[in-house]
Legacy VTK file of the C-alpha trace (Angstrom):
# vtk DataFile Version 3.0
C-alpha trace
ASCII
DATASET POLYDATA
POINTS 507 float
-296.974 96.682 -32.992
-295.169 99.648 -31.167
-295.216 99.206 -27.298
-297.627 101.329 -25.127
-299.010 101.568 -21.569
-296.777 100.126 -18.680
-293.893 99.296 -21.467
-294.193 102.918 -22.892
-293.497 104.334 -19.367
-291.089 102.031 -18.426
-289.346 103.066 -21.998
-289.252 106.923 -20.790
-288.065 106.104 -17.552
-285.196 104.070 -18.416
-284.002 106.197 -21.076
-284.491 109.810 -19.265
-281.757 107.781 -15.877
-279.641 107.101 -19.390
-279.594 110.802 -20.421
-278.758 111.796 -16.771
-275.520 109.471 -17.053
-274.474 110.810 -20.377
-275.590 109.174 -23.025
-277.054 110.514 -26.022
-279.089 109.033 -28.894
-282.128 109.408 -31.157
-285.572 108.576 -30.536
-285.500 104.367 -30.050
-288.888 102.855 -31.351
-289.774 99.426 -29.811
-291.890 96.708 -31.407
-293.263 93.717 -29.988
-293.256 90.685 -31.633
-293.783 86.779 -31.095
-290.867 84.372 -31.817
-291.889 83.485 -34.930
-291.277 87.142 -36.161
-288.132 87.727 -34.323
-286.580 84.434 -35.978
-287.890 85.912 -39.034
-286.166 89.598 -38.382
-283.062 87.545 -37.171
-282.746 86.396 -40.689
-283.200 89.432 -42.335
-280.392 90.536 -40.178
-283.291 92.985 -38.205
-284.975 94.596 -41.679
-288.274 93.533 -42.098
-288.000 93.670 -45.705
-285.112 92.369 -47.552
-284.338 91.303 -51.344
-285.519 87.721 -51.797
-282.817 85.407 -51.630
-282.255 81.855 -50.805
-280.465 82.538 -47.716
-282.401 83.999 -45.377
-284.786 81.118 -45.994
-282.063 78.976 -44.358
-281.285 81.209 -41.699
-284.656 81.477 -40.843
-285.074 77.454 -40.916
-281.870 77.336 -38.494
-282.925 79.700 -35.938
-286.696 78.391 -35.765
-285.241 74.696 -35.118
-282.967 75.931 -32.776
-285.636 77.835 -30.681
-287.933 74.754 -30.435
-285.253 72.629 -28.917
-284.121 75.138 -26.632
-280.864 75.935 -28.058
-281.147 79.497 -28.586
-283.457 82.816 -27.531
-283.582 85.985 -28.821
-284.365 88.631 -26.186
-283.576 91.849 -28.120
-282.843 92.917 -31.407
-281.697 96.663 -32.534
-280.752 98.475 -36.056
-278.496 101.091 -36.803
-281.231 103.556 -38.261
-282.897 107.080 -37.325
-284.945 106.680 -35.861
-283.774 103.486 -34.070
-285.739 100.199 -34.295
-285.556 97.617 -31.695
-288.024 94.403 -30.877
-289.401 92.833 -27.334
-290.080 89.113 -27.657
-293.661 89.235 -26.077
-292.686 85.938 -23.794
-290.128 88.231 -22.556
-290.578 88.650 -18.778
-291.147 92.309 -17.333
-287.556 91.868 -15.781
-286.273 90.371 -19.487
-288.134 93.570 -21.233
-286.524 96.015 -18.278
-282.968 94.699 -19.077
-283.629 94.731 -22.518
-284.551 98.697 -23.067
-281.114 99.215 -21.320
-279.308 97.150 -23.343
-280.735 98.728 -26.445
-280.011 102.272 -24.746
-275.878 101.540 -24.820
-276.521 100.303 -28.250
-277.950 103.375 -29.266
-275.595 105.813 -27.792
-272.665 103.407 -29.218
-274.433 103.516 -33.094
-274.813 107.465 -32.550
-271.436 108.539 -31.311
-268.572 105.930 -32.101
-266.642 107.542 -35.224
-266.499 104.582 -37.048
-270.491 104.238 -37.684
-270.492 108.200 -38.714
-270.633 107.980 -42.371
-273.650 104.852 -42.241
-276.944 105.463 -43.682
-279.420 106.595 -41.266
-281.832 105.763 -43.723
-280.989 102.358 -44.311
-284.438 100.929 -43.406
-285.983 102.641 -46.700
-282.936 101.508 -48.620
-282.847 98.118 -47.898
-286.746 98.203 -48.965
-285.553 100.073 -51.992
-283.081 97.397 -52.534
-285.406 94.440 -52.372
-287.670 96.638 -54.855
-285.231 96.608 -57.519
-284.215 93.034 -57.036
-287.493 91.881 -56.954
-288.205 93.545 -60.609
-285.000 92.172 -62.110
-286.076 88.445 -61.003
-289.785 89.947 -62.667
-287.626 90.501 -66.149
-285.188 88.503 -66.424
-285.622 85.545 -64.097
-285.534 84.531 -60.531
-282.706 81.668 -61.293
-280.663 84.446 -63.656
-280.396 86.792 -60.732
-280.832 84.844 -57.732
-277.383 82.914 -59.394
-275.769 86.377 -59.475
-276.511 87.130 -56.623
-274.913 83.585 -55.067
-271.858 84.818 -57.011
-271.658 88.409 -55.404
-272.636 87.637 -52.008
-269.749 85.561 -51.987
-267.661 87.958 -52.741
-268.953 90.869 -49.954
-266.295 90.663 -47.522
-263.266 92.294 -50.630
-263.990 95.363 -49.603
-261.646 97.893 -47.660
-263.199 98.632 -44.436
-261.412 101.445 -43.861
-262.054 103.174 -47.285
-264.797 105.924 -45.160
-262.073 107.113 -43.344
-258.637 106.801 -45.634
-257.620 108.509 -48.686
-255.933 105.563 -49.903
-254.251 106.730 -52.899
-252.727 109.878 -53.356
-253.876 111.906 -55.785
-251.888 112.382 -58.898
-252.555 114.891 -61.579
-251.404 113.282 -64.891
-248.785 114.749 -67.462
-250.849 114.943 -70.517
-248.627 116.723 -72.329
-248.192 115.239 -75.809
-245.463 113.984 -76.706
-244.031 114.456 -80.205
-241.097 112.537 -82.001
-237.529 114.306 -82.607
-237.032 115.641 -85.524
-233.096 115.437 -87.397
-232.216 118.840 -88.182
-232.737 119.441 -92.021
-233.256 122.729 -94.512
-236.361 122.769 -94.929
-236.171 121.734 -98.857
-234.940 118.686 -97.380
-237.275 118.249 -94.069
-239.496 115.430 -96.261
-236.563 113.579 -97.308
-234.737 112.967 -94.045
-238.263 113.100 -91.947
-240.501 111.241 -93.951
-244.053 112.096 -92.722
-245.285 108.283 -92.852
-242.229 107.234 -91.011
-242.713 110.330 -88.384
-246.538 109.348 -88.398
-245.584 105.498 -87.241
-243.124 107.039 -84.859
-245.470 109.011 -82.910
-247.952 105.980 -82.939
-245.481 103.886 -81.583
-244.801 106.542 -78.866
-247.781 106.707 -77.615
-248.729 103.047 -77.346
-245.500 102.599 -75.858
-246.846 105.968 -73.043
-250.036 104.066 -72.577
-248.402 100.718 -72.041
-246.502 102.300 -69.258
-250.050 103.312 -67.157
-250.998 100.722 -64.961
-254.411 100.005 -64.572
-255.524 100.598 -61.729
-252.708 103.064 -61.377
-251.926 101.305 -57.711
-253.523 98.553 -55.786
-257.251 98.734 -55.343
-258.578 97.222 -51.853
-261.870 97.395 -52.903
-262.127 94.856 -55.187
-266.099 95.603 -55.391
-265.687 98.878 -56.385
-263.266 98.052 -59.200
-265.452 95.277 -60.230
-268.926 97.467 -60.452
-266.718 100.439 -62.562
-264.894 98.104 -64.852
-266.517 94.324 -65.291
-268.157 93.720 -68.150
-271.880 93.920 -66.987
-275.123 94.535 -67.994
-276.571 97.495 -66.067
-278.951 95.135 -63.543
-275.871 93.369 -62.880
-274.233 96.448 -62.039
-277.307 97.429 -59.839
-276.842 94.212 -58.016
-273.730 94.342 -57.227
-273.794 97.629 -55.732
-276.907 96.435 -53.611
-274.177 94.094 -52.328
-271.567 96.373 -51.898
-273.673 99.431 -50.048
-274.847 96.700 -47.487
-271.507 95.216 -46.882
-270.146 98.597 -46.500
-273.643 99.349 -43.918
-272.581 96.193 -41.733
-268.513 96.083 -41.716
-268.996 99.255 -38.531
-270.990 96.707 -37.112
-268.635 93.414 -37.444
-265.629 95.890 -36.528
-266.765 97.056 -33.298
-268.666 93.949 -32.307
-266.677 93.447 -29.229
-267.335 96.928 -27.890
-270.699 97.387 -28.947
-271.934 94.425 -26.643
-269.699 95.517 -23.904
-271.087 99.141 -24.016
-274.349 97.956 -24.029
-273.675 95.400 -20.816
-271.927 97.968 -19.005
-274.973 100.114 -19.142
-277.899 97.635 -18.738
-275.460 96.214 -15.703
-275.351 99.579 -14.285
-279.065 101.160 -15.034
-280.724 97.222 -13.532
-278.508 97.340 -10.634
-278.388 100.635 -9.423
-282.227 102.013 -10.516
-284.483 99.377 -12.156
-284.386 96.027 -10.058
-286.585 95.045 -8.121
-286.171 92.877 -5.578
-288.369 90.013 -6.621
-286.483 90.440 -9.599
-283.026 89.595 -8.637
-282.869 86.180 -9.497
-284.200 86.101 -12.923
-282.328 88.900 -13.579
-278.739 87.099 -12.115
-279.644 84.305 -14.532
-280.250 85.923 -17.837
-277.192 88.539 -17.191
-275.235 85.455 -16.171
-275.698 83.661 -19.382
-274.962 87.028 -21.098
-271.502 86.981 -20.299
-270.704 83.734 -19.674
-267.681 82.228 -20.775
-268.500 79.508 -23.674
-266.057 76.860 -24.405
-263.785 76.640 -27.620
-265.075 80.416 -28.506
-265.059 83.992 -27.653
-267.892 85.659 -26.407
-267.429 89.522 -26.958
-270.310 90.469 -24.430
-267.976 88.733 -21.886
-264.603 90.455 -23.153
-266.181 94.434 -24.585
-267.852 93.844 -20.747
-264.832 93.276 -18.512
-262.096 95.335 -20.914
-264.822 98.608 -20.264
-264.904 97.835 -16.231
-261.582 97.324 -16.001
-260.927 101.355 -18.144
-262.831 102.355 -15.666
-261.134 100.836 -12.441
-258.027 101.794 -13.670
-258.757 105.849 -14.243
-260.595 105.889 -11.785
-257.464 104.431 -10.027
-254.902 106.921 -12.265
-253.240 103.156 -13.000
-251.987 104.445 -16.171
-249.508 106.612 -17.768
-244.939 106.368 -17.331
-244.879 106.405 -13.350
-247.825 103.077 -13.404
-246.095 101.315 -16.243
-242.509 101.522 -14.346
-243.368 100.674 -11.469
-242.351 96.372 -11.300
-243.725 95.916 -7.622
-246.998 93.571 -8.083
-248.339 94.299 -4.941
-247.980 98.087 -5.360
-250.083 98.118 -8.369
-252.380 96.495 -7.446
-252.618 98.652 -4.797
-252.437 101.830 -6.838
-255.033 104.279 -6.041
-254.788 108.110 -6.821
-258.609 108.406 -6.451
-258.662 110.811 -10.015
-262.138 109.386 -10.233
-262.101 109.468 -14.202
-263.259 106.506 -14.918
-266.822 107.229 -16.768
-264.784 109.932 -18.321
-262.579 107.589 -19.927
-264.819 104.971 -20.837
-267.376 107.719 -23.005
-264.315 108.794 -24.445
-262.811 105.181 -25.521
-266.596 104.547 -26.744
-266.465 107.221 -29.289
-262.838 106.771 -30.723
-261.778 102.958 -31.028
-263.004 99.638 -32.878
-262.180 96.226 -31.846
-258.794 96.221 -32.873
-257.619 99.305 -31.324
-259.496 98.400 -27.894
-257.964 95.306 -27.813
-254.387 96.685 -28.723
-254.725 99.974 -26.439
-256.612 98.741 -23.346
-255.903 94.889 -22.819
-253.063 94.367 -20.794
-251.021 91.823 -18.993
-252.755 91.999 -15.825
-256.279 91.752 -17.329
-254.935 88.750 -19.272
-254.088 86.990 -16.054
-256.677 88.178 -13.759
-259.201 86.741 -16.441
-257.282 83.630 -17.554
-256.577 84.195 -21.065
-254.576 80.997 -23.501
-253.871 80.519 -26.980
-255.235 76.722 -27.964
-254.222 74.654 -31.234
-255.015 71.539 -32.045
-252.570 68.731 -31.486
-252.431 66.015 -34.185
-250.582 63.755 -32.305
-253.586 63.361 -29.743
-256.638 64.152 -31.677
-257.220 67.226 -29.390
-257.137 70.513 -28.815
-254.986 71.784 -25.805
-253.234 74.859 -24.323
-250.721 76.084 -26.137
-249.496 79.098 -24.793
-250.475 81.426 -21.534
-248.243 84.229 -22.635
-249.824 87.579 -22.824
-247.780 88.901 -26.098
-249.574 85.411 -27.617
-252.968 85.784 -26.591
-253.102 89.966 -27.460
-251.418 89.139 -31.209
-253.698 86.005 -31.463
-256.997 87.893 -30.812
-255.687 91.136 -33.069
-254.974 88.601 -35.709
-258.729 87.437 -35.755
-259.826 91.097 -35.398
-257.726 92.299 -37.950
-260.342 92.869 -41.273
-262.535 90.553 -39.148
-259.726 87.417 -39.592
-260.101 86.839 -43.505
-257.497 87.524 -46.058
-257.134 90.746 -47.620
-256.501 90.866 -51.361
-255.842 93.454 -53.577
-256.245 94.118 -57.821
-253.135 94.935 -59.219
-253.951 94.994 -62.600
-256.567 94.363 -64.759
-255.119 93.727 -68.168
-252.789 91.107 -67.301
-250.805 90.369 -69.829
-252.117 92.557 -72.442
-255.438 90.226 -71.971
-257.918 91.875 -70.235
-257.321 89.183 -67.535
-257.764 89.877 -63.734
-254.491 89.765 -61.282
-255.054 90.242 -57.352
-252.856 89.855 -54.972
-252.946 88.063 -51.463
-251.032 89.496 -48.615
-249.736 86.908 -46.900
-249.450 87.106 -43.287
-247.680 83.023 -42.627
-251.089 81.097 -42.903
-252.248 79.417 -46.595
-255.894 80.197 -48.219
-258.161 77.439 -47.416
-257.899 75.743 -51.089
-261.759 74.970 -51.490
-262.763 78.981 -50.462
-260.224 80.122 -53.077
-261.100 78.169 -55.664
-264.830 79.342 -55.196
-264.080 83.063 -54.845
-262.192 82.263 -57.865
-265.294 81.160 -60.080
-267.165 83.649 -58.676
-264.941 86.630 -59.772
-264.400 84.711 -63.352
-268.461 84.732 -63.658
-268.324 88.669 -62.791
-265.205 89.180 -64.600
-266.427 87.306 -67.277
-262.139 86.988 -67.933
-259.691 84.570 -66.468
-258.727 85.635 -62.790
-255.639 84.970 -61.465
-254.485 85.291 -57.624
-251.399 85.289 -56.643
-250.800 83.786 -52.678
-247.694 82.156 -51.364
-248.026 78.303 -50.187
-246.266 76.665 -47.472
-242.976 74.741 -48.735
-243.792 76.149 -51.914
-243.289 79.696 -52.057
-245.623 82.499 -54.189
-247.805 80.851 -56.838
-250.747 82.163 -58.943
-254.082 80.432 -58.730
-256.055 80.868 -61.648
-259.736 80.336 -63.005
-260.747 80.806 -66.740
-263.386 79.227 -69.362
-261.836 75.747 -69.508
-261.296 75.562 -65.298
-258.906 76.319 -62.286
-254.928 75.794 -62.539
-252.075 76.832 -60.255
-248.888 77.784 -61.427
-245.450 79.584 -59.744
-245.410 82.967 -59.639
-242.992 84.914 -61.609
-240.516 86.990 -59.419
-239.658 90.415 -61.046
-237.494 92.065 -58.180
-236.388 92.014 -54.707
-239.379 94.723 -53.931
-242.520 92.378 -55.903
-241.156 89.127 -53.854
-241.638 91.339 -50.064
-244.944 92.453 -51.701
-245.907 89.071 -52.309
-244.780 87.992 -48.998
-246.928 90.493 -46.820
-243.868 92.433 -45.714
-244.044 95.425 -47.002
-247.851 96.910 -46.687
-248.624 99.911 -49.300
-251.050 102.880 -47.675
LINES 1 508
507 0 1 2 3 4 5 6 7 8 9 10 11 12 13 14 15 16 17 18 19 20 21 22 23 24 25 26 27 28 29 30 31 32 33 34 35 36 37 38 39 40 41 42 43 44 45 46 47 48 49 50 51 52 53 54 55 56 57 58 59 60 61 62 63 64 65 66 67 68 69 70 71 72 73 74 75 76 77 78 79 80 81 82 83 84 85 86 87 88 89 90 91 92 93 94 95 96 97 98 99 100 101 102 103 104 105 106 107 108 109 110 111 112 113 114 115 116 117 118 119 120 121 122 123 124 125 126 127 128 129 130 131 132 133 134 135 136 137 138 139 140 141 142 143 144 145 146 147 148 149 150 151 152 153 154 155 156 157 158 159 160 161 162 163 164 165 166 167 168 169 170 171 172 173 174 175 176 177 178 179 180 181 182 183 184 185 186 187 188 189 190 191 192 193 194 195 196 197 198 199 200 201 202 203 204 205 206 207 208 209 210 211 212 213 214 215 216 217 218 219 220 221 222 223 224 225 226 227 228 229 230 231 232 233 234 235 236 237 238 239 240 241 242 243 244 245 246 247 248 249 250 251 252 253 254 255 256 257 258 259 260 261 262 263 264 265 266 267 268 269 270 271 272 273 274 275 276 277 278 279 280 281 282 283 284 285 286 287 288 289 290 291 292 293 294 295 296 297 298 299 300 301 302 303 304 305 306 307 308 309 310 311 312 313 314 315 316 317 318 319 320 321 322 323 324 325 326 327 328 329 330 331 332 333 334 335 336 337 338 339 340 341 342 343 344 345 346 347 348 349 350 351 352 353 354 355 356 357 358 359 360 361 362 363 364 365 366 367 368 369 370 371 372 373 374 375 376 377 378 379 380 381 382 383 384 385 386 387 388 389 390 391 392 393 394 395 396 397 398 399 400 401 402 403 404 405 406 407 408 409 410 411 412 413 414 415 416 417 418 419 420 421 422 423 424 425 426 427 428 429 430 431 432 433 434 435 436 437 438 439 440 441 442 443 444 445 446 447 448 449 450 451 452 453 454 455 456 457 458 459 460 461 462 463 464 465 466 467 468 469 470 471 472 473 474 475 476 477 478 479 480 481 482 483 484 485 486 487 488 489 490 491 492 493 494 495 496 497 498 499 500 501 502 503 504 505 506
């Protein structure tokens, strides 16, 4: 049910004090619903109609436990669509539903002007109906355990895609020699040309010279990221698995913006609602509900990150230090602690800054460009591991170099390994071979052997992945028709072995 009355004006008036600060985004729809629904939407990841699928049954069964023993509350949920969607709990206080419209408004602006949600589907809301349209009839024909057991095996496989594929020509592109090539000839009269030429011998010749030229084409011609991709043009599949695994594919590629900038997207959002409550829509009776719900926002949580917290802070801190002109050769020289922090050029181009970080970066170049030693310290930052030797898991490190590579690390393709297909006809077989770049931490042996079935049953060909273990140096996991193995891998040069390693990254 779309919002109207007191809600609808409140909506206008919030988002006309956004416009005056400079944000800009589509027309934003609210909907209110009751808890059951938003635990429902929550599920669906915020569609209200998605393909039907084991999974969001469980999701749904974990967040409705979770509300009704107070573990959890959903006060706002927003999609990436045009026009935007967003949904007010209806237990929501007036003060909740007030912080929640500006919320949604940094949202917004962040989903219509950062560059790395510019090539999304606007449209995704009919799509993902579409989508659970066409799954729906496949289940119809051929079976809801078929597909839904497909499915399992491609969802599993969602996050071997290359996230930066919208925005990078990966491979060159290479217009082939197709030239034929024809075998020599020994000079001969011509009385004697089918004597010394034979023209079955010269026939076998040129065979053999062109298996030999096709032999030499790799396939794919260099590494494929997008192991998806490679999978929906080449597996084996029947044309609804095909369909299904795109339906997989499109979505993962709709979400990844979302995963990549999740860090920034709640800060931008925070900043805003901070700014719009505290400086136009609070009331005074208001305060302390509003102190407590903003409080638990960005509070810090134990053992975990919590990106409203950090996006929050990192996009205050931009500000303070334009505003500041704390930046730039003569700032970064300068060794005397008290004099920077006492560093004030009043250039006042804070909000500047900050609109023009929000439109450029993703997690991983915030984090790399804007976090820096002081905000490390001022805000208490460690590295923790767990110590065997005492069962628990302790401080291991305060330096800043540590915590900024340790949080890039987990940023980096959202922590998980990237693998590549470097050829598909491995050893003349038809076989799969991908490629693990190792960056000094093993695959966790139970995922791999599961993403290993998984490509086998899409495949529908042994799969092979080559990794390097700990104390054992590169090996090739593999998974065929009679089970799982592991064997070294071969070595072939000096150039394959720093490939294999994760040392030398192709573009």
């Amino acid at each position: 049910m779309l919002i109207t009355g007191e809600l609808a004006r409140l909506q206008q008036e919030i988002e006309t004090i956004a416009h005056d600060y400079g944000l800009t985004f589509p027309e934003v729809r609210y909907e209110m619903v009751d808890y059951k629904t938003v635990n429902l939407l929550a599920a669906y990841d915020g569609f209200p109609i998605r393909y039907p699928h084991w999974r969001f049954g469980m999701e749904y069964e974990r967040l409705s436990k979770s509300y009704a023993y107070g573990l959890h509350r959903i006060y706002e949920m927003v999609i990436n669509t045009e026009p935007i969607y967003a949904y007010l709990l209806q237990s929501n206080l007036m003060v909740d539903q007030k912080l929640v419209m500006a919320h949604v408004c940094g949202h917004a602006d962040f989903f219509a002007n950062n560059l790395w949600f510019a090539h999304t589907n606007r449209k995704m809301l009919d799509e993902v109906a579409n989508h659970a349209s066409r799954v729906r009839n496949y289940m119809d024909r051929y079976g809801q355990e078929t597909v839904e057991n497909f499915m399992d095996a491609c969802l599993s496989l969602d996050n071997l895609i290359d996230i930066h594929a919208p925005g990078v020509q990966r491979h060159a592109v290479i217009e082939e020699d197709d030239t034929p090539q024809t075998v020599k000839k020994m000079q001969a009269k011509d009385y004697m040309d089918s004597y010394i030429n034979p023209p079955e011998f010269m026939a076998e010749q040129q065979r053999r010279l062109e298996a030999e030229r096709e032999q030499l084409k790799n396939f794919p011609a260099d590494p494929e990221r997008d192991v998806l991709r490679f999978l929906q043009e080449y597996a084996p599949l029947e044309n609804w698995q095909r369909d299904v695994l795109g339906i997989v594919r499109e979505e993962a590629y709709y979400f990844a913006p979302q995963r990549q900038t999740k860090i920034m997207n709640e800060g931008w959002a925070v900043f805003w609602h901070t700014r719009l409550m505290t400086n136009h829509l609070l009331q005074s009776s208001e305060l302390i509900d509003y102190a407590e719900h903003h409080s638990g926002t960005v509070a810090a949580h134990p053992g975990r990150l919590n990106p409203y917290r950090l996006g929050y802070e990192l996009f205050l801190d931009i500000e303070d230090r334009w505003n500041r002109g704390a930046f730039g050769p003569e700032y970064d020289n300068c060794t005397d602690r008290v004099a920077r922090s006492q560093w004030d050029k009043k250039l006042g181009k804070g909000l500047e800054k900050v609109f023009e970080v929000r439109r450029i970066y993703n997690d991983v170049g915030f984090i790399d460009a804007f976090l820096t030693e002081e905000f490390a310290r001022k805000h208490k930052l460690f590295v923790f591991e767990y110590n065997e030797h005492i069962n628990e898991y302790e401080i291991s490190s305060r330096d800043f170099q540590a915590v900024k590579q340790k949080l890039l690390f987990q940023l980096t393709n959202f922590g998980q390994p990237i693998v590549d297909v470097v050829d598909a006809n491995y050893h003349n077989r038809g076989e799969l071979y991908l490629r693990h770049h190792y960056e000094d931490i093993d695959l966790d042996r139970p995922y791999l052997e599961a993403t290993l079935t998984n490509l086998y049953t899409v495949w529908n060909r042994p799969v092979h992945l080559e990794t390097v273990v700990e104390d054992k140096g590169p090996v090739v996991f593999s998974y065929g028709p009679e089970g799982g193995g592991v064997q070294a891998a071969e070595v072939m040069d000096g150039r394959a072995l720093l490939e294999r390693l994760g040392h030398l990254v192709r573009s």
